[in-house]
N, C-alpha and C positions, 0 to 999 in steps of 0.2 A: 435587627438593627446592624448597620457599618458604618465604620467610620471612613468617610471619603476625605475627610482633608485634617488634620491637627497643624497649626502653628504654636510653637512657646518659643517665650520671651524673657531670655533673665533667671531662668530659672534652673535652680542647681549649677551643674556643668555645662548649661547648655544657655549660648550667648542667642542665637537664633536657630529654630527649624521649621522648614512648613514642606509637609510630606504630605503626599496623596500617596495611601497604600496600596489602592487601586488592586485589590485582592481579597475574596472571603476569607483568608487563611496568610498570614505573614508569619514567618519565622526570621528576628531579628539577631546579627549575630557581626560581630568585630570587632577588634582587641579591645583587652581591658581598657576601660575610663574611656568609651566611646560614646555612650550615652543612652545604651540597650535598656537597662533598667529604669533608668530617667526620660526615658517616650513613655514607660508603660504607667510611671507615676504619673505623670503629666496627663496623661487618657483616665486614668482613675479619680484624678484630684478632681478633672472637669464634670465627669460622670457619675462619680460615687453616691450613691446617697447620705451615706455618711458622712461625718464631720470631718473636715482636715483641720488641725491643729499648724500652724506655720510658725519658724522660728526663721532668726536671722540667718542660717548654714543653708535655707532654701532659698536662698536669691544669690545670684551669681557675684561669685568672690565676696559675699556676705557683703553686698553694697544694698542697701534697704533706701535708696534714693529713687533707685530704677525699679520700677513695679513688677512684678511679675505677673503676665499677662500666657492664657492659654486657651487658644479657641479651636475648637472639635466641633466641626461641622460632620450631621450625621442623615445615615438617610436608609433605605429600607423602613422606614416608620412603620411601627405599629396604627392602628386606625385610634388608639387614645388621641395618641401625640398629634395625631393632625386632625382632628375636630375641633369646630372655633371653639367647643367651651372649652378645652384645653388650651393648647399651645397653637392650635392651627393659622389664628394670625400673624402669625410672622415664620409661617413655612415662606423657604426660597426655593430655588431653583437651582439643579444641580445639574449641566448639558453631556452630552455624552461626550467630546470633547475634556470633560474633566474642569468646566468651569464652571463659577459659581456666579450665579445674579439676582437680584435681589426682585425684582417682577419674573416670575417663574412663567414659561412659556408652555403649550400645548404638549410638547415632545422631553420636555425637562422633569426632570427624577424630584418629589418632594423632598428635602431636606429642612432642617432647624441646625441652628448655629449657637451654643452654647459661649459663653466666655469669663474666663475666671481670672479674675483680677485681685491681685496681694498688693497692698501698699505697708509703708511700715508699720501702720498700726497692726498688722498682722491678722487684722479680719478679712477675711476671703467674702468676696460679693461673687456667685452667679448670677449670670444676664442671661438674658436670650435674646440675640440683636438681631435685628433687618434693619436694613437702610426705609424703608420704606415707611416704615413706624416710627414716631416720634420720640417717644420712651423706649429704652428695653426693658424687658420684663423682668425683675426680680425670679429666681427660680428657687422654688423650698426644697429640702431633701425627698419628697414625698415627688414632687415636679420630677426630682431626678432621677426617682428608683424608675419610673420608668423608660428608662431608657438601655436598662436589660444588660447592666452589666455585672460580671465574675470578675473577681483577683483573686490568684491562686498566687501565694508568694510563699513565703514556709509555711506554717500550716494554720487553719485558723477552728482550733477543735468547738470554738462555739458552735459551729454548723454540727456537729456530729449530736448536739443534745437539742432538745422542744424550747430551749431559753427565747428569751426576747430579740427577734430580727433575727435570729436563724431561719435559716431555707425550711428546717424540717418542720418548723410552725407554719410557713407556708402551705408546704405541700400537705398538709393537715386538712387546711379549708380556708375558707376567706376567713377575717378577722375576729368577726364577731362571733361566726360559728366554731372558731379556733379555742375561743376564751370559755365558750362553754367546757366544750371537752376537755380542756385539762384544768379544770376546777372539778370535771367529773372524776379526772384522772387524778387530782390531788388527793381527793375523799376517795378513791380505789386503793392511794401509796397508803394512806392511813391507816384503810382498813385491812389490806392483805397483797399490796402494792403486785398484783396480777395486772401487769399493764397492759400486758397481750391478748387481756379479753375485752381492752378498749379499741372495736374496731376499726377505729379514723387511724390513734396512734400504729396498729398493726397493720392498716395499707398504706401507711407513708415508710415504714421501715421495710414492707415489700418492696414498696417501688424505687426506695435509695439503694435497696441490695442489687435489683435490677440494671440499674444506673453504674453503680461501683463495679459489679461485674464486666457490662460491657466497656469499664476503661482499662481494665485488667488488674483490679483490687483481689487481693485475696479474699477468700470468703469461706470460713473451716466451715462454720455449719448453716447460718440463716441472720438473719436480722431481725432485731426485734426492739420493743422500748424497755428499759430497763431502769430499775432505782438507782442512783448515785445519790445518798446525802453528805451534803459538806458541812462544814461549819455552822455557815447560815442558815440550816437547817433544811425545810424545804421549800421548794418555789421551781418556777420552769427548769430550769437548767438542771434538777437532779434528774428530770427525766433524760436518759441519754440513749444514743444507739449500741444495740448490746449486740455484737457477733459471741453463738452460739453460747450465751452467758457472761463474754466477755464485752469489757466496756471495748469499742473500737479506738478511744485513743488510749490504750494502751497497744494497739497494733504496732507495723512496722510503721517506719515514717512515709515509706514511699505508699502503702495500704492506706494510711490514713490521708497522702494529698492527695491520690486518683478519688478514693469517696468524697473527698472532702468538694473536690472538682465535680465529678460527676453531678453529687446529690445540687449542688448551686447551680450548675449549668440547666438540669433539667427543671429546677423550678419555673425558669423562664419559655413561655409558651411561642411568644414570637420573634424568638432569632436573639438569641444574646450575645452579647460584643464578650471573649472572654481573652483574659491577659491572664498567662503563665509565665512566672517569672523563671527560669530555669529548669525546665520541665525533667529532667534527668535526676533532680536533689532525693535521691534516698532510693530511686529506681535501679533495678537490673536493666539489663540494654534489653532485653526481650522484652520488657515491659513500657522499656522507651520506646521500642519499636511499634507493639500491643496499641499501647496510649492514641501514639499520634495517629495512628493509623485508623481507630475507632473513629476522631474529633473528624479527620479528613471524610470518613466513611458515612457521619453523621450529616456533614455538608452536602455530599453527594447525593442522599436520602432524601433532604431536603428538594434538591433542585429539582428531581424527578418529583418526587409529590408535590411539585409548586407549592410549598411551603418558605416561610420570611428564612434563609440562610443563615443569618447571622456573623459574627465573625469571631479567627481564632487571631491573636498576637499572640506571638511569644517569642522568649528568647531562650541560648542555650548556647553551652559551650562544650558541648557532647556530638563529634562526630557521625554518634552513629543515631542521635539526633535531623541531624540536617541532612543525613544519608538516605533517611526514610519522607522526608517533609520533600525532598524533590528541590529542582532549580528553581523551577518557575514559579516556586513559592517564597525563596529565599531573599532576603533584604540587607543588604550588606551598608553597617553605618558608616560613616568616614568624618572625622571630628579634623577641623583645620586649627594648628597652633603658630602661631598666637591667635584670637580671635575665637575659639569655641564655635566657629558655624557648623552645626551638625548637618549633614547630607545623606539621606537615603538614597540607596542606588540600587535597581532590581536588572538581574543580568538579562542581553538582549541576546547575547548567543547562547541559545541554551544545551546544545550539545557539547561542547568544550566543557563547562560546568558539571555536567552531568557524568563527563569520562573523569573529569579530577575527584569527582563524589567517590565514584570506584572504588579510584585507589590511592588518591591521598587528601580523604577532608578535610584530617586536620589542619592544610594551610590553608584554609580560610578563614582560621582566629589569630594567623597574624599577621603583622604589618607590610611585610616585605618578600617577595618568594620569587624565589628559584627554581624554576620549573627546567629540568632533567630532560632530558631524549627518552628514557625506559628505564628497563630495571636494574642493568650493568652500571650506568651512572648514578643514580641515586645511591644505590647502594655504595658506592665509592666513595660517593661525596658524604651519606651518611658517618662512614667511619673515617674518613680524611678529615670532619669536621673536629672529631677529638683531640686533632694534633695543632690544632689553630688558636683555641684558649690562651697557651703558653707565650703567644706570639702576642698576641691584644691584655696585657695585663690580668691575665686570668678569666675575661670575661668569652661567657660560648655565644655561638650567634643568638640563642634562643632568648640572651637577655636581650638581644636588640629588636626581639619579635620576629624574626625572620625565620623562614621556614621554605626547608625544599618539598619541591614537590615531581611526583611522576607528571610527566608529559604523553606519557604510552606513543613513542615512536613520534611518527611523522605528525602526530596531532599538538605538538608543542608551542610551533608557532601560534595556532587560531588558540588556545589555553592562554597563554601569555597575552594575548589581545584580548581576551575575554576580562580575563584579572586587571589589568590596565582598565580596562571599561566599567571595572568595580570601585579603580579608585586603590588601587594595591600596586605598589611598586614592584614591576618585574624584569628578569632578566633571563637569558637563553643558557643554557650550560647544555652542548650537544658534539657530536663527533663530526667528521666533515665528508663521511666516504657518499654520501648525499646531498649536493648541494640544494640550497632554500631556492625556490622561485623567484623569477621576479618581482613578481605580484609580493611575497611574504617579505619579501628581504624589504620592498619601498613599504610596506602594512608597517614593518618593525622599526624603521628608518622615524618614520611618521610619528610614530607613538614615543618614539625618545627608549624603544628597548634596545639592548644591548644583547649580544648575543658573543658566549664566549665557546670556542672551538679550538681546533687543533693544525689546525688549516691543511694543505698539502693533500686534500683526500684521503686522511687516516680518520680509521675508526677507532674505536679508543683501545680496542687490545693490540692495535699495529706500535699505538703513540705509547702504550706501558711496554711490551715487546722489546719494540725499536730504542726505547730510551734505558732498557735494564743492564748491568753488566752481566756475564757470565755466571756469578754466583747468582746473582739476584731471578738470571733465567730461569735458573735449577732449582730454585724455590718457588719461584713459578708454577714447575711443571710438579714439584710434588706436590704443591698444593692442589691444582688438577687433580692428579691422582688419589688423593684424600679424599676429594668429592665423588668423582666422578667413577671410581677405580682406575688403577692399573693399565689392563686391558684395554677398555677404552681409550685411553689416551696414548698406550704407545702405537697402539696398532692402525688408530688414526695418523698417525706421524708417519707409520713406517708406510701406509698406501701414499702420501704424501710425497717421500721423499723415497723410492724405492731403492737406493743405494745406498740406503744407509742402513745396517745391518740391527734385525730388532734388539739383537744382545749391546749394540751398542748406544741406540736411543736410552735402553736404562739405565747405562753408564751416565756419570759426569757430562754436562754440556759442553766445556771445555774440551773436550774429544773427539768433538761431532767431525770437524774441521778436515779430522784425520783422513777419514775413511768417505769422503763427498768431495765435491769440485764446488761448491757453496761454499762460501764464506762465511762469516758471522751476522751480517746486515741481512743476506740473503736466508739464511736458516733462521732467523728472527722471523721475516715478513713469514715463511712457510710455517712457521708455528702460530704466526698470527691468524694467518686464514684458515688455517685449521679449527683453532679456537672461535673464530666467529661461526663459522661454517656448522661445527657440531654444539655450538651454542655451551662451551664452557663454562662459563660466565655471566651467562643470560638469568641469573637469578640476585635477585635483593641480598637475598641473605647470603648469599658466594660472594657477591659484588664488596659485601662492609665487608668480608672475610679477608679478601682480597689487598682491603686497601692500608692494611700495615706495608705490607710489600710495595702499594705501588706511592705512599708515603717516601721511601727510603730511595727509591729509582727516582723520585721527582728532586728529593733533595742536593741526589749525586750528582743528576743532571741536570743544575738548574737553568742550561740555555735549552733542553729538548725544548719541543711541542707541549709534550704534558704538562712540565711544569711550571710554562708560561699559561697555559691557560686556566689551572691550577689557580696561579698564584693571583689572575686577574677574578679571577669567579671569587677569593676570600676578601680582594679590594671592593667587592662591591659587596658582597655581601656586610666588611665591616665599614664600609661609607657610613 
């Protein structure tokens, strides 16, 4: 099963949305209070078999006037779902164009349309609606378990034991062959609770260890059914799943949601719809990485064996999350205030995206970004940023959600137009010994970016250089030589300038004057192009090093280059 269309109405934080995922695989991700976790309620409220309970805090700004309305239209069907003695009278038609009709043509995909309705008496009515039918149909939870859906949200350890509407009673046998066995297995607890010589229970605890494995669950020794009695003495649920004698929820948290995922995923034979709410919660990055890569791998598996694919949602505020999930998987929300309209938006250029995954994810969880020329400027602006709080009332950009990001060189411009086509407010922060095209410069013009530089054809160690006084040069150059040694850097200088003697490059800058026919503008630009040339500064971590010093030259100088562009790149960022 997929979901090809969701709209909700009113519900929660969300005034309206209607999204076509258009994807076996979404990863939903954008600042807080976007509405990432509230698409996946809203897909589970409609889908669940289970009960939803609704209070007045689920309807938007607790106005219980306006109904909460949510319709998931889905499609991949199972061959239940679309038999008239099920649901099949009122399959529609879903076109390859991405539209929905209600007389389903030759070339149009079977779909059913679900719709879940809250008014304030707080009882939720399922429908299944077509235009074409007179009535919609009431739908029961039984109606709705098939439609093959997972919620993995923190943990839900009922899956891990044989209790009632657990997966692992599924994966048992059908119902009635299920109720035998563990009546068998209740009179087994009784007599010497050897649960692992019951063998239905010991090939469902095979095939969950199989399943937990390939999401990258720990696993010390095997899987097996195990006794847990509680209180209430006994009954299904003290049968549990037991790693190597241990109950499994006592595992780790992140062991216990991959099984807890897997073992519900695989119950489902044809293509399950599965919503992960923060897939990252209690995981190491290796096993974020592990996870998603498995889910992605499973769909793959799928397509090749013509088998129903199913689908993944999920969200996440994990980097190295959406690092491994790809662009062309990613869904970026965007909430409008006032008004609450939620907007999904899946990026159309995907190599731009793909370069900012590299090397700066994380701004894609926040609101506003500044996308850098490379690594000498982020890094500057990284540690320039710490001196900016003091000036805005103590607040850093990050309360404002903003966030810089690498551009790697010349790919800045088509980044920044990417992000803008996400629905992210962007702006250029670059040096100018390169000018933009015409083609970029009218692309940026277009899009309302702004692009802030140094002008004059200075790169940016010309525009720190050119604007330092003489002390400020000489800390400069020994910080150079902190990094890079010595040697390197005078002896770079001295093939530079060869009248200047190497015993007095190590001297005082204030000196240089002496012993050359250069001046001091002129012995600036020749330590600039040096510095660019051997790539002084060409590093992140040099660059924040860096930027106390070039702090202190932008303050002194406050009409240079630097530190008008400086001071327009912290206007916009504190807009």
């Amino acid at each position: 099963m997929q979901i090809r269309q969701i709209m909700v109405a009113h519900f929660r934080g969300i005034e309206s949305l209607d999204w076509k995922p258009g994807s076996p695989f979404c990863c939903l991700i954008g600042p807080g209070d976007s509405g990432k976790s509230t698409i996946l309620d809203a897909v589970e409220a409609a889908l669940s078999s289970r009960w939803f309970a609704f209070t007045e805090p689920d309807f938007l700004a607790c106005d219980t006037t306006r109904p909460i309305v949510i319709e998931a239209t889905i499609g991949e069907l199972s061959k239940a779902l679309k038999s008239d003695e099920r649901l099949g009278l009122y399959v529609r038609g879903w076109t390859s164009a991405g539209e929905l009709r209600d007389e389903p043509e030759d070339d149009d995909e079977p779909v059913l349309t679900v719709r879940l309705t809250v008014d304030a008496s707080m009882e939720p009515v399922w429908e299944l609606i077509c235009d074409r039918v007179d009535d919609p149909r009431t739908l029961s939870n039984r109606d709705r378990a098939l439609f093959g859906l997972v919620r993995l949200a923190g943990e839900d350890a009922r899956h891990l034991t044989w209790g009632q509407g657990s997966v692992l009673s599924r994966l048992t046998g059908d119902t009635h062959e299920a109720s035998a066995r563990l009546a068998q297995a209740y009179k087994a607890a009784r007599e010497n609770a050897k649960l692992d010589e019951i063998e239905s229970l010991a090939n469902a605890a095979e095939k969950a260890e199989g399943f937990a494995k390939g999401l990258g669950a720990y696993v010390e020794g095997s899987y097996e059914p195990g006794l847990e009695l509680g209180r209430s003495g006994l009954s299904s649920g003290s049968i549990a799943l037991h790693d190597d004698g241990v109950p499994l929820r006592l595992a780790g948290l992140g062991t216990r949601r991959l099984a807890t995922l897997a073992i519900q995923k695989s119950a489902i034979s044809e293509g399950a719809i599965v919503l992960v709410d923060e897939i990252e919660h209690g995981l190491e990055p290796h096993r974020i990485i592990g996870s998603i890569a498995q889910l992605k791998a499973d769909q793959e598996a799928s397509v090749a064996a013509a088998r129903p694919v199913g689908q993944v949602l999920m969200t996440t505020h994990s980097d190295v999350a959406i690092g491994e999930t790809g662009p062309e998987r990613l869904r970026v929300i965007q909430m409008t205030r006032p008004g609450r309209q939620a907007t999904v938006l899946a990026p159309t250029a995907l190599e731009p995206i793909r370069v900012l995954l590299r090397f700066t994810p994380r701004a894609l969880f926040s609101k506003r970004i500044l996308v850098t020329e490379g690594n000498t400027e982020i890094g500057l602006l990284l540690g320039i940023r710490e001196h900016w709080p003091a000036r805005h009332a103590g607040k850093p950009i990050e309360q404002l959600g903003v966030a810089i990001a690498d551009g790697n060189g010349a790919q800045a411009p088509a980044m920044a137009l990417a992000l803008h086509e996400l629905g992210f407010q962007t702006a250029i922060f670059r040096d100018s010994d390169t000018a933009l095209s015409p083609a970029e410069q009218a692309s940026l013009a277009a899009a309302g970016i702004q692009v802030f530089e140094y002008g004059g054809n200075l790169n940016t160690e010309q525009a720190i250089f050119g604007a330092a006084s003489d002390d400020l040069v000489q800390e400069l150059l020994n910080f150079a030589r902190e990094e890079r040694g010595n040697d390197a850097i005078d002896n770079n200088i001295d093939i530079k300038i060869p009248d200047l003697p190497l015993a007095v490059i190590r001297e005082l800058f204030n000196a240089w004057e002496l012993f050359t026919e250069l001046d001091g503008p002129q012995l600036r630009e020749a330590i600039a192009e040096v510095a660019v040339r051997k790539k002084w500064f060409k590093d992140q971590r040099i660059g924040r090093g860096l930027s106390p010093m070039v702090w202190r030259i932008a303050e002194a100088a406050p009409g240079s280059p630097l530190a008008t562009a400086l001071n327009q790149a912290e206007a916009w960022l504190y807009a």
